[in-house]
C-alpha positions in Angstrom: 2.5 -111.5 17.4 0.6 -114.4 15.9 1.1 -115.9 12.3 -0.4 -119.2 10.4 2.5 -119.6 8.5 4.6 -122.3 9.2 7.8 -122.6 10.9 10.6 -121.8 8.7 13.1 -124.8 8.0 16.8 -124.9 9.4 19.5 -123.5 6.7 19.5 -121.1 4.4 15.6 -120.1 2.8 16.1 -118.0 -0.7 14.2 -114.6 -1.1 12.9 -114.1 -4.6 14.5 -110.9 -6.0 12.3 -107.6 -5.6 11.3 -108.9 -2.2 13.0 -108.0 1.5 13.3 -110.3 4.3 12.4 -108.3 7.6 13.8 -109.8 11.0 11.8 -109.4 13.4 12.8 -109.3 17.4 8.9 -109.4 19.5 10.0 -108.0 23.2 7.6 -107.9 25.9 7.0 -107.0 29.8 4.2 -108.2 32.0 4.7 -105.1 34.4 5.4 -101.7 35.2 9.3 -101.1 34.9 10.9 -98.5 37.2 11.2 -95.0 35.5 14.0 -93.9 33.3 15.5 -90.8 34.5 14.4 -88.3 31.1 17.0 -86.2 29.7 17.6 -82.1 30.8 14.9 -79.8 29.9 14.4 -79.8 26.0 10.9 -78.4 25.3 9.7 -81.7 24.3 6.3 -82.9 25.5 3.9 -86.0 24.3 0.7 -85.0 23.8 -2.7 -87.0 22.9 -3.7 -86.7 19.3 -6.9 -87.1 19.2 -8.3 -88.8 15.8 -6.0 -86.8 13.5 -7.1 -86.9 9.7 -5.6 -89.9 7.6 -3.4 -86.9 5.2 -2.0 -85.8 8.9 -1.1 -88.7 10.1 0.4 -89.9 7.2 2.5 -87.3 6.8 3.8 -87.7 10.6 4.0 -91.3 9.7 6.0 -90.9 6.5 8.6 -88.2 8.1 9.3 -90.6 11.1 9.4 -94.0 9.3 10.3 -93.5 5.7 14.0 -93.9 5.9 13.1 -97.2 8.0 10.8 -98.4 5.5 7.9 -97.7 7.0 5.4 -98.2 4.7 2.1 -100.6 5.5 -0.3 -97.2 6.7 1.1 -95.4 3.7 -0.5 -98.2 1.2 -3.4 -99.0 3.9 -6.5 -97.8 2.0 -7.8 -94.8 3.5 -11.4 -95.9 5.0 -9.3 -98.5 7.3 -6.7 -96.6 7.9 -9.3 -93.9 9.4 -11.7 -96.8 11.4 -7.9 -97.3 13.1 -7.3 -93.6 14.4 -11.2 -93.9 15.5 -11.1 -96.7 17.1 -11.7 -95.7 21.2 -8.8 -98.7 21.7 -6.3 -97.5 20.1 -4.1 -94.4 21.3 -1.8 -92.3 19.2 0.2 -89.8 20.7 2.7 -87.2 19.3 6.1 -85.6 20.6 5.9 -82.0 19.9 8.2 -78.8 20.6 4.8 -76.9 20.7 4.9 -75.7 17.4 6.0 -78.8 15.5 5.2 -82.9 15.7 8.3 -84.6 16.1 7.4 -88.5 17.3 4.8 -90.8 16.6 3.5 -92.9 19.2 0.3 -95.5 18.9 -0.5 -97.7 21.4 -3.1 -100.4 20.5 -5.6 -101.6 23.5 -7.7 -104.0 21.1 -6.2 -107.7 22.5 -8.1 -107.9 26.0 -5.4 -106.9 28.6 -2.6 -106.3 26.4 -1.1 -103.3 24.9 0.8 -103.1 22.0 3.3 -100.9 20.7 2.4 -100.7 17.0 4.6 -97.5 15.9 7.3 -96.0 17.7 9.6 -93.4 16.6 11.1 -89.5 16.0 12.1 -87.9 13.2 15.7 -87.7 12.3 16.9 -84.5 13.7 15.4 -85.2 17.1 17.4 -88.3 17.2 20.0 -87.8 19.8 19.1 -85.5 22.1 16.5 -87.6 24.3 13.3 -87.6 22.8 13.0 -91.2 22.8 13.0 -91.8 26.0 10.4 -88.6 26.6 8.1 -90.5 23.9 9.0 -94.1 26.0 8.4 -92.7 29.1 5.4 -91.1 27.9 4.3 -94.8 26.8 5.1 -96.8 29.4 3.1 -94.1 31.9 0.1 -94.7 29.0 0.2 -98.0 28.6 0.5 -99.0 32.4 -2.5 -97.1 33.7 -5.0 -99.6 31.8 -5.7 -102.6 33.5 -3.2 -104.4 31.1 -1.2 -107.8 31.9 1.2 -107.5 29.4 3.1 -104.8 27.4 4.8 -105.5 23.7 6.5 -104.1 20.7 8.6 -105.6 17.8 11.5 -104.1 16.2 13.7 -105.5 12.9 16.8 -104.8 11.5 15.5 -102.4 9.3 15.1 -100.5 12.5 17.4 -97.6 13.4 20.8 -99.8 14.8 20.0 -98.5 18.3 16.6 -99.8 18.8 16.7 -103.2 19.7 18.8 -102.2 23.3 16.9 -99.1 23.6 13.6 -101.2 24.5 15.5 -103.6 26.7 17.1 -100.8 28.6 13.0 -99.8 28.9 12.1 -102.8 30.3 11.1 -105.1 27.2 12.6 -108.5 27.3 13.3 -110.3 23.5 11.0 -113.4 23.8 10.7 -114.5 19.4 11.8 -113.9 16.5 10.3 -113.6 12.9 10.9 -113.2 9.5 8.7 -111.3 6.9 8.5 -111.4 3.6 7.3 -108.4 1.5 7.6 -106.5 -1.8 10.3 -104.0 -1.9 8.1 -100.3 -2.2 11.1 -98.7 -3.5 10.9 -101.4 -6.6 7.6 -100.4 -7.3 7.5 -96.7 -6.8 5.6 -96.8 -3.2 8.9 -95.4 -2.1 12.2 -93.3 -3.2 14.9 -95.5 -4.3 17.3 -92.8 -2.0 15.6 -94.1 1.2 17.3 -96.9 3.7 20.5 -97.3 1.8 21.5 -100.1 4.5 19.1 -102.4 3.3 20.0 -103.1 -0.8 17.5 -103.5 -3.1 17.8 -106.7 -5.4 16.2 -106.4 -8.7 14.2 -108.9 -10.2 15.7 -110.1 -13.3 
């Protein structure tokens, strides 16, 4: 992950009310881990999605990562967010029961022998039961049979509690941290106030 920000200074660094500080762990692997056994047959598969509209994705996007505050393709204006589920480098993938989508997998190919992670996730009733590691799996098999050098993803605390250990029992190894700054969309109406009560909102006064 690559910023032109500065280095933030030792101590404590105050947030400006109405805004939310996102730790950030970047993990990487530079190759092929050895396969995680997957879980007893659940009627899960991953399946390519093939340049699904930008109303389709969204709402895949939105039902996997709203309660995580997933919120930058939701905001994204439509013409770029459609160029990125067009774009023959980038790969988005979808965990499905056969009659439902259930997990959201892209995997960016745009950095020259890299592959990136860029969302990752399953909505919250398939939490639980193994679907992860299907959709990992399923990503790691993707990833790995490009020509790639390295693989990466980045998590934050905003992040479902488990996710940070469930990529470094996949094979990703924590190599930086970093620290974003954005507006609170819950504050402004981009997203329900009801959504990830463990991270408070602070109002501006």
């Amino acid at each position: 992950m690559h910023t032109s920000n500065p280095t933030l200074p030792f101590g404590y660094s105050p947030v400006p009310a109405g805004k939310l500080a996102n730790m950030v762990t970047c993990l990487e692997m530079f190759e092929r881990p050895a396969a995680r056994p997957l879980p007893p047959e659940t009627g899960l598969r991953v399946e390519h999605w093939a340049a699904p509209s930008v109303d389709e994705y969204r709402d895949l996007y939105r039902r996997v990562g709203e309660e995580w505050l997933w919120v930058s393709r939701l905001v994204m204006p439509d013409a770029e967010l459609e160029a990125i589920l067009t774009d023959p480098l980038i790969e988005i993938h979808v965990l499905t029961d056969g009659t439902r989508r259930l997990g959201l997998l892209e995997l960016d190919f745009r950095e020259e022998g890299e592959c990136e992670i860029a969302f990752f996730g399953v909505v919250s009733e398939a939490i639980g039961n193994g679907s992860g590691r299907i959709l990992m799996n399923a990503a790691i098999e993707n990833a790995w049979s490009r020509p790639i050098k390295r693989f990466w993803v980045h998590t934050c605390n905003f992040d479902h509690p488990a996710a940070l250990a469930f990529y470094q029992r996949s094979g990703f190894t924590p190599y930086a941290f970093m620290v974003e700054i954005c507006d609170d969309p819950r504050i402004d109406g981009r997203m329900s106030r009801d959504l990830a009560p463990h991270v408070p909102i602070i109002e501006p006064r």
